[in-house]
N, C-alpha and C positions, 0 to 999 in steps of 0.2 A: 852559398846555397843557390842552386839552378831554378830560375822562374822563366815559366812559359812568355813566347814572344806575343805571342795573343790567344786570347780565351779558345777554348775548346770547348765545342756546342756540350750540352746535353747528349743529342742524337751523336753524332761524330763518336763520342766517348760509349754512347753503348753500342754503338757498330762495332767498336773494334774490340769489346770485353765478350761479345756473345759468340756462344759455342752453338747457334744453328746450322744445322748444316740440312740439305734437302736427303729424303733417301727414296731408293729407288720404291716403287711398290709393290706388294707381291703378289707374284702371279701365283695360282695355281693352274693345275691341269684336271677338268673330267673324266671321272673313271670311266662313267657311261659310254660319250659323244667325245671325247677329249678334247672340247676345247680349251682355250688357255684363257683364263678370268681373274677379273681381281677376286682378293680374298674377302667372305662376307659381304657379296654381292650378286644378282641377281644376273644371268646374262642368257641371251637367245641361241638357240644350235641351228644348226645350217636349214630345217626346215622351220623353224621361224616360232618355235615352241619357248615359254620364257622357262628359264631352269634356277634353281636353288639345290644348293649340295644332291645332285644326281636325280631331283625329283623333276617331277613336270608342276612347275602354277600355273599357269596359264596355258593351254591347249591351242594354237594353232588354229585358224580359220579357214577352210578351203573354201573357195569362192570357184564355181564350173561358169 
């Protein structure tokens, strides 16, 4: 019977048992503005409005 030369961590042994892997995240693209954003997240368009799925929350500041 084959016994190990020396002990094997805890960590070491679940390093090499686990199936994580990273993955990339999804973009979408705006119908509206077309920008590209993550999914389920809030993101700004080019004149600096905050946007959620094509809506405007947050209205833009003009400052003269």
């Amino acid at each position: 019977m084959a016994h190990p030369k020396s002990k094997i961590s805890k960590q070491r042994k679940r390093k090499r048992r686990t199936h994580y892997v990273a993955t990339a995240p999804n973009v979408a693209t705006c119908k509206n503005t077309g920008e590209k954003h993550l999914m389920h997240r809030t993101y700004t368009d080019a004149e600096g409005n905050t946007m959620y799925r094509g809506r405007i929350l947050v209205k833009a500041t003009t400052e003269e």
